[in-house]
C-alpha positions as CSV (number, residue, x, y, z in Angstrom):
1,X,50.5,-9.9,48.7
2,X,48.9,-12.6,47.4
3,X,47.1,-11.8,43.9
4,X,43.8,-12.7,43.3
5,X,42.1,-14.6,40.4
6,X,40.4,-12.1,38.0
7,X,36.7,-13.3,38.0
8,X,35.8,-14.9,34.6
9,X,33.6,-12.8,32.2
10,X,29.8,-13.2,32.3
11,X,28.3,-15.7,30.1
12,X,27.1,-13.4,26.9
13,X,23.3,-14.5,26.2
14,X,22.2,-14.1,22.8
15,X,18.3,-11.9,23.0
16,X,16.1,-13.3,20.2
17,X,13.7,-9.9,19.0
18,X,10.4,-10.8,19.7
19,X,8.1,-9.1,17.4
20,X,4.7,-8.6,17.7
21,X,2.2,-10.9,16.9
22,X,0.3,-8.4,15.3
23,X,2.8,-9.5,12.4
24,X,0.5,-12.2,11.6
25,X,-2.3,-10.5,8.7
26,X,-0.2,-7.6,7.9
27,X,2.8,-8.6,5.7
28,X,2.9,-7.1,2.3
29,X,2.4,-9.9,-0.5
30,X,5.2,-10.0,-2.7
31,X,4.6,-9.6,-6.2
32,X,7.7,-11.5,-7.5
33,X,5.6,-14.1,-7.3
34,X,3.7,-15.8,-10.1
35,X,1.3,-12.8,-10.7
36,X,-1.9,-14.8,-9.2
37,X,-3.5,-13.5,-6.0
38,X,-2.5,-15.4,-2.7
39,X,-3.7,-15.1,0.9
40,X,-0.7,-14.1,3.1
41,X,1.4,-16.7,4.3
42,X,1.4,-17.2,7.7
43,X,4.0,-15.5,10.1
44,X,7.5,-18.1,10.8
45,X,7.4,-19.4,14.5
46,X,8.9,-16.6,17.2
47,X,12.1,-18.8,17.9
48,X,13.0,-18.6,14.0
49,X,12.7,-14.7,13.4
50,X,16.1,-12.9,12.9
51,X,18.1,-11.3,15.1
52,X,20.2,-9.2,12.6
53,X,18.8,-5.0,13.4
54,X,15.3,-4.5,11.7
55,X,16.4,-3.2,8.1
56,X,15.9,0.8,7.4
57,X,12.8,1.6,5.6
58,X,12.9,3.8,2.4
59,X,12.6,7.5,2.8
60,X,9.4,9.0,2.8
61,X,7.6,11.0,0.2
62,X,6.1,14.2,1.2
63,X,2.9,15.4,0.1
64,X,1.1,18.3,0.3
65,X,-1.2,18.2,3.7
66,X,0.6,14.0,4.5
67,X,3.0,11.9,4.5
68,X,2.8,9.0,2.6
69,X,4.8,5.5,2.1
70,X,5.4,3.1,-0.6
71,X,5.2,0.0,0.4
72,X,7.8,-2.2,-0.7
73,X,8.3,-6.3,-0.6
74,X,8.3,-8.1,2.5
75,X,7.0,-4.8,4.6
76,X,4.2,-4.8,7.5
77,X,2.4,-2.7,8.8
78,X,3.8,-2.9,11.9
79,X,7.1,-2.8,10.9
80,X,6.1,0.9,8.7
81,X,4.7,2.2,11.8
82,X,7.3,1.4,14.0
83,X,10.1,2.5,11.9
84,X,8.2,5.9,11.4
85,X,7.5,6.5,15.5
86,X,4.1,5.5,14.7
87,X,1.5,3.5,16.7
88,X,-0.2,0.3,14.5
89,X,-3.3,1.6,15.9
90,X,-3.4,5.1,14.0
91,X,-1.2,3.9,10.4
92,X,-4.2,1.3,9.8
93,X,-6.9,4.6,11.1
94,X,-5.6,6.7,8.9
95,X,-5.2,4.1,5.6
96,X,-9.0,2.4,6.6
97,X,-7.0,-0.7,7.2
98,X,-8.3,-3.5,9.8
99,X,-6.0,-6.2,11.8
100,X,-6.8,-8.4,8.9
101,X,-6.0,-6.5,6.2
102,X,-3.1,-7.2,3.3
103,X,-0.8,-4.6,2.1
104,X,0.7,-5.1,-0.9
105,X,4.1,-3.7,-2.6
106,X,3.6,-0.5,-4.3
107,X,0.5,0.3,-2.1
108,X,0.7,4.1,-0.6
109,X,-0.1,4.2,2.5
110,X,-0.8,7.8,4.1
111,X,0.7,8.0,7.5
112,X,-0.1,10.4,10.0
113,X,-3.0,12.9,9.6
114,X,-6.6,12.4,9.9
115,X,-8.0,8.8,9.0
116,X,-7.8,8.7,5.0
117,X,-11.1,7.6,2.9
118,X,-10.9,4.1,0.8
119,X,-9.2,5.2,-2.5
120,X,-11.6,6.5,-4.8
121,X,-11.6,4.5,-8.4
122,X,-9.3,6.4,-10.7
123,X,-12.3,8.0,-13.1
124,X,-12.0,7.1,-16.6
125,X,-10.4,9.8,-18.8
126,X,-12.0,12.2,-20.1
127,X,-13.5,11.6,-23.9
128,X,-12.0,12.9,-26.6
129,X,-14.9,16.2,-27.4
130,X,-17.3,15.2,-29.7
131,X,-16.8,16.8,-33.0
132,X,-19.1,19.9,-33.0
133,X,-21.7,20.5,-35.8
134,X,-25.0,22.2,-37.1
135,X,-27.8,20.7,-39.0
136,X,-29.2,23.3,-42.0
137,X,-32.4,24.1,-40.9
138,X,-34.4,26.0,-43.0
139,X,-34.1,29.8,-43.4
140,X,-30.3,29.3,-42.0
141,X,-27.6,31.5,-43.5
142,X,-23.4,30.7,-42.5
143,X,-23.6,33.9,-41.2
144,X,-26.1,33.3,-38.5
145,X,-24.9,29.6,-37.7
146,X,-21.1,31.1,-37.1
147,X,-22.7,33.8,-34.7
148,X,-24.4,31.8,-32.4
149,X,-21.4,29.5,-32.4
150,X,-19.4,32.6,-31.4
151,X,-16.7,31.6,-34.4
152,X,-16.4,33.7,-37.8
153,X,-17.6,33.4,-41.4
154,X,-14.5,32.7,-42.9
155,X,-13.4,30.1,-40.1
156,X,-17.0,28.1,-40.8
157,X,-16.5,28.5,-44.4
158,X,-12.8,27.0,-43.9
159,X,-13.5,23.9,-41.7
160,X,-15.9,23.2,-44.5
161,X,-14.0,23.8,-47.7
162,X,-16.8,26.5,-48.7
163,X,-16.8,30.1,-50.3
164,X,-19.0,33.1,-49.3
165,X,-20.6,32.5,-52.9
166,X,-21.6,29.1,-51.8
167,X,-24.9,27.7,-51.6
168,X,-26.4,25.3,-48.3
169,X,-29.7,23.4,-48.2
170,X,-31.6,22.0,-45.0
171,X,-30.4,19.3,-43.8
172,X,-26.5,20.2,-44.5
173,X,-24.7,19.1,-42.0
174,X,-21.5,22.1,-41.0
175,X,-18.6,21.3,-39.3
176,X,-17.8,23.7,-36.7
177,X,-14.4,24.4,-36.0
178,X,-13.0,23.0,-33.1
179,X,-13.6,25.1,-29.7
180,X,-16.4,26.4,-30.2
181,X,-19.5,25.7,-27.9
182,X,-22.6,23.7,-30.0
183,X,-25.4,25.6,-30.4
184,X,-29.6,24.0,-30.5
185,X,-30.6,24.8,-33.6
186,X,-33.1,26.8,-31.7
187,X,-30.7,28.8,-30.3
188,X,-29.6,30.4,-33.5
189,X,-30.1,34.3,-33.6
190,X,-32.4,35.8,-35.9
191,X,-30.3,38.2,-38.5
192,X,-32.3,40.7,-40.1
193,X,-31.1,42.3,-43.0
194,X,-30.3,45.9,-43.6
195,X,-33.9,48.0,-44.2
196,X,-36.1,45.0,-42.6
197,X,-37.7,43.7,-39.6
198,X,-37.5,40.4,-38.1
199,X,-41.1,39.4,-40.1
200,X,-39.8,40.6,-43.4
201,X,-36.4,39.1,-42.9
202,X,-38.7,35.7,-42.1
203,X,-40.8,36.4,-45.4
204,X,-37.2,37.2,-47.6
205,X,-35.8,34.0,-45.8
206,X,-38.4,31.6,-47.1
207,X,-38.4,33.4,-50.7
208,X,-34.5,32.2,-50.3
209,X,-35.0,28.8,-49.3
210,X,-37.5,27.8,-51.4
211,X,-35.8,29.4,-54.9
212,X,-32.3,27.7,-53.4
213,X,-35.0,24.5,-53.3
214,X,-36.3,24.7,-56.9
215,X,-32.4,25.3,-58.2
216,X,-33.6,29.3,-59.2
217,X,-30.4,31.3,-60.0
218,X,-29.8,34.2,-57.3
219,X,-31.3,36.8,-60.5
220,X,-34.6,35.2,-59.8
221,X,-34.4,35.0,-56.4
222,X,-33.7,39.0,-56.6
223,X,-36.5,39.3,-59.1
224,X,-38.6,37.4,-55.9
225,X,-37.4,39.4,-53.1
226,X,-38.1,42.7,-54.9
227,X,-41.2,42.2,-56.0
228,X,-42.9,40.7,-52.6
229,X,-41.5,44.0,-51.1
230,X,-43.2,45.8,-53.7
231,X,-46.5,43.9,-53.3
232,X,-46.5,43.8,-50.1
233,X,-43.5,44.9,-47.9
234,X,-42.4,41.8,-47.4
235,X,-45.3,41.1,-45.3
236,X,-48.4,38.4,-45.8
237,X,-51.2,40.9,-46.2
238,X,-54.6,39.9,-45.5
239,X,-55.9,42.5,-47.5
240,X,-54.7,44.5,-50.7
241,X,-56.6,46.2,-53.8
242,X,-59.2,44.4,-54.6
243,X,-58.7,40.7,-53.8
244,X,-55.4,40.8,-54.0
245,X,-53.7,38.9,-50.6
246,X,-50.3,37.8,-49.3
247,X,-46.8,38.1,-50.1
248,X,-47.1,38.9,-53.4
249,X,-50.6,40.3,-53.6
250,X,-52.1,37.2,-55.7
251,X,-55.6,37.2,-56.5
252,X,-58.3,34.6,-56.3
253,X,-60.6,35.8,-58.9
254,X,-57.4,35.4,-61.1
255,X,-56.8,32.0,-60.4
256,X,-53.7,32.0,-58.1
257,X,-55.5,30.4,-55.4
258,X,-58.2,30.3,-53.0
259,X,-57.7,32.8,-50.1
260,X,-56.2,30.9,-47.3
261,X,-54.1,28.7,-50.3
262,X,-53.2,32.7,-51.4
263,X,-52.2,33.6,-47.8
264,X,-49.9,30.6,-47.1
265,X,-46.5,31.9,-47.9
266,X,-44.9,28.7,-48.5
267,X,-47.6,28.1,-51.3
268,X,-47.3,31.6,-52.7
269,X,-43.7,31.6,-53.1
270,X,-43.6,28.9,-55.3
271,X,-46.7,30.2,-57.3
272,X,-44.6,32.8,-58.0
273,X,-42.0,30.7,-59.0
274,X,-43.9,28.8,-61.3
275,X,-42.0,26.0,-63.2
276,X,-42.3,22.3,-63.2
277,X,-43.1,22.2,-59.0
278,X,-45.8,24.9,-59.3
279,X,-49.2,24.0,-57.6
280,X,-51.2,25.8,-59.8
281,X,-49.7,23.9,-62.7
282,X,-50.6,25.4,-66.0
283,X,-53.1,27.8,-64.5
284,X,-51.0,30.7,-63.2
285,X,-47.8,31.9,-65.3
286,X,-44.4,32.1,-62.8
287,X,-41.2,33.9,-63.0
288,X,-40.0,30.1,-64.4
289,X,-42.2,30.0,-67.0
290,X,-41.7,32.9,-68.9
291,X,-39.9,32.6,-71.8
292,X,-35.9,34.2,-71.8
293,X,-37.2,35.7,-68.4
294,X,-32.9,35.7,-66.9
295,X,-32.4,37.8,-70.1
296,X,-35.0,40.5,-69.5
297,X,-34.4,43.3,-67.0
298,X,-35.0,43.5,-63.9
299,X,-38.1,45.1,-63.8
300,X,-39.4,43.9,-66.8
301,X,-38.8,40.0,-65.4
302,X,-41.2,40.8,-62.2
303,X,-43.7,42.6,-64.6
304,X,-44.3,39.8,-66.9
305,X,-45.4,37.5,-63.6
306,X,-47.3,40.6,-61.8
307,X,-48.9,42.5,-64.8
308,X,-49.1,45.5,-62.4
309,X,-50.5,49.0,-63.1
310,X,-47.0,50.2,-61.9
311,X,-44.3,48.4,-63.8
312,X,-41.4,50.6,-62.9
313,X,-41.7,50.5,-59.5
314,X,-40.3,46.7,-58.7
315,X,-36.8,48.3,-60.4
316,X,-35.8,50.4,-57.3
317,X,-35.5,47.0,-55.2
318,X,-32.8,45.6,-57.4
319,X,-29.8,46.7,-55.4
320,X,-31.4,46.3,-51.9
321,X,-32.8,42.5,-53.0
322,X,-28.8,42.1,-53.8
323,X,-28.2,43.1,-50.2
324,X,-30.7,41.0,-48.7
325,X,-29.9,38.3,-50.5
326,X,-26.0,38.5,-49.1
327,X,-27.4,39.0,-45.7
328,X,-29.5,36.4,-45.8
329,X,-28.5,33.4,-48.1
């Protein structure tokens, strides 16, 4: 049998990849460049594209609800889709991207899923919160300032290196310790002290501020407290025997004042008071101006401004004065 010549193999052809041509606006910049910002460079001619296997993308990073990507150098957008079983179409749907539009290495782009929104801005962070603090106003007490701050005494007296014997004056300005919500001034609960109303805890605030005002040693404000809650329980009378009117029951026909000046409480107080700042200068006789009046007791202090028919009776508001003036200052 004659043997036959085995056929010659086929002529292997070499297939050059032909890739889209929606590579053209879609690869990723690379930032090993010199840091400035290019347009893309256009895609290399068809005939000059490799044929080595398309190289295998990173993994993907799972997220909660999507999939996203990292772009990397060199990538396209086409080339992320393919490699994921994606369609161009829905990667640049769901990253708001257009046939135009650059991707650049370290980008994240969300694949699969509904279409995403444009990236919001990252928001600024957060400031640092304000230090919180309270300006005196007048009539304040710690007290009240750390309970409508919802923080104690001893924490408001800490954070500003004070004692509960310690004396504040409006415009003081308080630190309040940290975590604790500010307070409007306005907002500061009225504290009444124990035996009094809100209008006498208003009169004995004033009585307070004003002797903390004039530098009068707690004693005299005591000698104050008790004796306008003798006069007139703490309360600005418009009547009282005889002529007498107001928080301490001062008399016109005796030169304290005319009636409405009488029935100012402000003014009255620091009648009382007497001393260099009082507006009746020499004509009226305070607590201030009586000679060795810290000396004297009790009583016999408040009698020597007053000259009341009932001199013993400002001594039984000694100790509650003592509270009050706790409570309130």
């Amino acid at each position: 049998m004659r043997r036959l010549p085995f056929p010659a193999p086929p002529t292997t052809r070499r297939v050059v990849a032909a890739w889209p041509a929606a590579v053209a606006g879609t690869i990723a910049l690379s930032l090993a460049g010199e840091g400035a910002a290019h347009a893309a460079p256009p895609a290399p001619p068809l005939s000059s594209l490799p044929t080595a296997p398309l190289k295998v993308l990173p993994v993907l990073t799972a997220l909660t609800g999507a999939v996203t990507y990292t772009v990397q150098p060199g990538d396209t957008v086409w080339g992320i889709a393919r490699a994921n079983g994606l369609d161009v179409a829905s990667v640049q749907a769901a990253n708001g991207l257009g046939p135009d539009s650059v991707i650049r290495p370290g980008q994240v782009l969300v694949l699969g899923g509904a279409p995403a929104e444009p990236a919001a801005p990252t928001p600024a962070p957060a400031p640092a919160p304000a230090a919180v603090t309270h300006e005196v106003q007048p009539g304040d007490t710690i007290s009240a300032i750390a309970s409508a701050n919802g923080v104690s005494l001893d924490a408001v007296l800490s954070a500003n290196g004070l004692t509960r014997a310690s004396i504040i004056y409006p415009g003081d300005v308080l630190q309040i310790p940290s975590g604790a919500p500010a307070a409007a001034p306005a907002a500061v609960a009225a504290v009444t002290a124990p035996g009094l109303d809100a209008e006498q805890s208003d009169n004995a605030r004033l009585i307070i501020r004003i002797g903390r005002e004039l530098g009068v040693s707690d004693h005299g404000i005591r000698i104050a407290l008790g004796t306008a809650m003798q006069e007139s329980w703490l309360r600005n009378l418009d009547w009282g025997d005889r002529d007498s009117l107001g928080l301490f029951q001062q008399r016109p026909s005796m030169g304290w004042g005319t009636p409405e000046q009488i029935r100012d409480p402000d003014r009255a107080t620091r009648v009382f008071y007497g001393g260099p700042s009082d507006p009746n200068g020499f004509t009226t006789r305070g607590l201030l101006d009586i000679p060795g009046w810290e000396q004297m007791a009790y009583a016999d202090a408040a009698q020597a401004v007053q000259i009341s028919a009932y001199p013993d009776r400002y001594a039984q508001w000694e100790q509650p004065a003592t509270t009050w003036l706790a409570v309130l200052g």
